[in-house]
C-alpha positions in Angstrom: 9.1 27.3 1.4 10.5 26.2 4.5 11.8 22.5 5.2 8.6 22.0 8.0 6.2 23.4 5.3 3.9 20.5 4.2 4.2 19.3 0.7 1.6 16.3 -0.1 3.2 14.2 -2.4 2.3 10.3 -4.3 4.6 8.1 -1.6 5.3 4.6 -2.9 7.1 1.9 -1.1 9.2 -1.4 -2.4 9.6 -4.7 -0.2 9.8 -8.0 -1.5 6.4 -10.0 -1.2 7.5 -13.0 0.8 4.3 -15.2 0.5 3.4 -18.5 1.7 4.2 -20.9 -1.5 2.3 -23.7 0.4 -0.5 -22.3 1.5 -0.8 -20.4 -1.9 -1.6 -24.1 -3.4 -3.7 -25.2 -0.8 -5.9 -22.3 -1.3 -6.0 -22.9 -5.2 -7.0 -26.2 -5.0 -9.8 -26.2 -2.1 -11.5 -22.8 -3.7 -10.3 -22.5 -7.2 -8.7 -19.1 -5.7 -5.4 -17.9 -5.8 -4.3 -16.6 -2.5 -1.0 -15.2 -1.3 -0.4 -14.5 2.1 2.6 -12.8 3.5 4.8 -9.2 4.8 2.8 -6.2 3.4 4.9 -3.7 4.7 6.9 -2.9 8.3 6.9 0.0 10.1 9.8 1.7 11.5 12.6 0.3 8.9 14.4 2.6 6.9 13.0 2.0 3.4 14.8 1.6 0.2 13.5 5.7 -0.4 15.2 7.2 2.3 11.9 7.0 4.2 10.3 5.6 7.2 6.9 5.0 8.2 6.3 5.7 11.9 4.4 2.5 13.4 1.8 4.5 15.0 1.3 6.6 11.6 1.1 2.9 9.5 -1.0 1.3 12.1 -3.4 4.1 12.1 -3.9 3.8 8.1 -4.3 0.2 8.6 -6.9 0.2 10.7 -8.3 2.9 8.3 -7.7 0.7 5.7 -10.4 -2.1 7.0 -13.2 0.0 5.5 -12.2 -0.8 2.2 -11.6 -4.5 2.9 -14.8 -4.7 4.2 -16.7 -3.0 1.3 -14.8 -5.3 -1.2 -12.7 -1.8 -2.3 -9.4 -2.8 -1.5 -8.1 -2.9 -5.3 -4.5 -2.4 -6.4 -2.5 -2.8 -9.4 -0.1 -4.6 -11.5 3.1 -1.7 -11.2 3.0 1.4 -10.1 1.0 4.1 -12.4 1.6 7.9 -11.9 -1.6 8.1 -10.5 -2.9 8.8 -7.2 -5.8 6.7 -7.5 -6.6 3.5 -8.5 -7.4 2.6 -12.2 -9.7 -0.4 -12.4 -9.2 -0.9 -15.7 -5.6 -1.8 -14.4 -6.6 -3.4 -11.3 -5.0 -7.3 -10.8 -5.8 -8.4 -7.2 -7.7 -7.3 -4.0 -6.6 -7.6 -0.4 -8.8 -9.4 1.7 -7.0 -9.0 4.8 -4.7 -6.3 6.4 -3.4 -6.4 10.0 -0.1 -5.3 12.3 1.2 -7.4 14.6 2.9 -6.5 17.9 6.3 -6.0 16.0 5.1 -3.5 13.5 5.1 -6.2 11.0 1.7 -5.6 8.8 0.6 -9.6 7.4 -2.1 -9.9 4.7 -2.8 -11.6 2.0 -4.4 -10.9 -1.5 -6.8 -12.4 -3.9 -5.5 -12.5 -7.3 -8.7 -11.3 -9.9 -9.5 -13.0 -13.4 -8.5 -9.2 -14.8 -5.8 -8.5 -17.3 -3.8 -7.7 -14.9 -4.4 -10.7 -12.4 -3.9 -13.0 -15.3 -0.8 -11.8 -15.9 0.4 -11.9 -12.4 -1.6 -15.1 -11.7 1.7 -16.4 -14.7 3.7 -14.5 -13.0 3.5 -16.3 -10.1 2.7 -20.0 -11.3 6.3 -19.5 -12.7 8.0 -18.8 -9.6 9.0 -14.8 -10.9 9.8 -13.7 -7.3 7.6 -10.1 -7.3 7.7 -7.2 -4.6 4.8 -6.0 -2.9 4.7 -1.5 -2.7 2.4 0.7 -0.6 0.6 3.9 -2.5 -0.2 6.7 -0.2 -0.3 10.6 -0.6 1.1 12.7 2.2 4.2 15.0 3.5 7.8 13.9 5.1 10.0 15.6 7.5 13.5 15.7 6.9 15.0 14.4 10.6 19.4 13.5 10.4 19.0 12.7 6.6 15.6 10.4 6.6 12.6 11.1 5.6 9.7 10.4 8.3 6.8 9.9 6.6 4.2 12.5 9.0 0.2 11.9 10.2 -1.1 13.2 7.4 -0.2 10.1 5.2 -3.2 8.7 4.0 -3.1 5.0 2.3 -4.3 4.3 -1.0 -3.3 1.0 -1.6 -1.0 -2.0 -2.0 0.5 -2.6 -5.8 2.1 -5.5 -6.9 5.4 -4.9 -8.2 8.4 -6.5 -10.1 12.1 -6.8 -8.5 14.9 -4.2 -9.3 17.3 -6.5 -11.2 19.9 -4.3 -9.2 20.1 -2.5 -5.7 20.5 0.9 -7.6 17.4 0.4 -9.2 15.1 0.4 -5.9 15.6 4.2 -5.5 13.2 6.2 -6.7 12.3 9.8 -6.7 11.8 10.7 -3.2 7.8 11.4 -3.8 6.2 13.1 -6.9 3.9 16.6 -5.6 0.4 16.4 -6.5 -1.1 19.5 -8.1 -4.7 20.5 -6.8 -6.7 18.5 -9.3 -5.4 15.6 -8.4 -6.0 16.0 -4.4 -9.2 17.3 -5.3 -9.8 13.7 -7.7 -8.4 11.8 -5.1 -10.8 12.7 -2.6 -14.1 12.8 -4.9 -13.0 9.0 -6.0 -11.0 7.8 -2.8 -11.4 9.5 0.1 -15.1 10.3 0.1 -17.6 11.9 2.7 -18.1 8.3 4.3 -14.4 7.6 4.4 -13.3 10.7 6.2 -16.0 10.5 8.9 -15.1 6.8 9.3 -11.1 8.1 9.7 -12.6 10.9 12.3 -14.3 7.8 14.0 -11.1 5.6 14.2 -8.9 8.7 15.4 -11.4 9.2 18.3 -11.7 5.5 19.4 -7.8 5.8 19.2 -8.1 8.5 21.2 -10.1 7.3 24.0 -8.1 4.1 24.5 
């Protein structure tokens, strides 16, 4: 296999979620909710991984992205499972928004859910436990001078939340587990359906045409 052959692999991403504390509390007591607003992820930054995301790659899975936010499917996790889809028994918070600004910055915030999981985290953060905020895509990377530039075929899954590395050895992880053929084929039966890859076509052409 040659270093430009395409390998799709589970790509997952640290960054330390660096919420709004006072809007957090504002939100909890005018709806009852508990809102955090802050950095999602950046594009073009060297990652703790070895990788980067190319803004115009992470910009274009954002604005993919929307089509879960606006069906109410925008789930993720408490940690990151092995898997390449998301497990709602294990599901602790939904995003509710999901935008890049001019910077390559990508803002949102999150709704924590009364789940196991968003219970926990809902502790979590009523404690002040400072948590990290990780991206879960598939897709392949090309090795350019020693990074590893995450290529167009990155699709995104979603956005877990994550605990700190007590140490800055602990925020490297293996570079990106392969997925075997059942699991591509899963993901895209439970993911990235009919709908959701003509609504990708849609976005690429409207790109496109700009």
């Amino acid at each position: 296999m040659t270093d430009d052959a395409k390998v799709i692999k589970l790509l997952r991403e640290w960054t330390p979620f660096e919420y709004d504390k006072k809007l957090l509390v504002e939100e909890q007591k005018k709806s009852g909710k508990l809102m955090m607003k802050g950095i999602l992820q950046k594009a073009d930054v060297l990652n703790q991984n070895g990788r980067i995301y190319p803004r115009a790659i992470l910009e274009q899975e954002v604005e993919n992205y929307q089509k879960f936010i606006r069906e109410n499917r925008a789930l993720g996790q408490l940690d990151h499972p092995e898997s390449s889809v998301v497990e709602l028994q294990h599901v602790s918070h939904i995003i509710r928004e999901a935008k890049m600004d001019s910077s390559g910055v990508v803002w949102g915030s999150l709704e924590v859910l009364d789940t196991p999981g968003g219970r926990i985290l809902k502790s979590l953060v009523e404690a002040g436990v400072t948590i990290g905020i990780s991206s879960r895509g598939v897709g392949s990377t090309k090795n350019e001078g020693g990074r590893a530039i995450v290529q167009d075929d990155f699709q995104l899954i979603c956005w877990d939340v994550v605990s700190e590395p007590s140490t800055p050895s602990a925020f490297i992880m293996k570079e990106g587990r392969v997925l075997s053929t059942g699991e591509l084929t899963r993901l895209n039966e439970e993911r990235f359906t009919r709908d959701v890859r003509i609504d990708r076509i849609l976005n690429d052409v409207i790109r496109w045409r700009r």
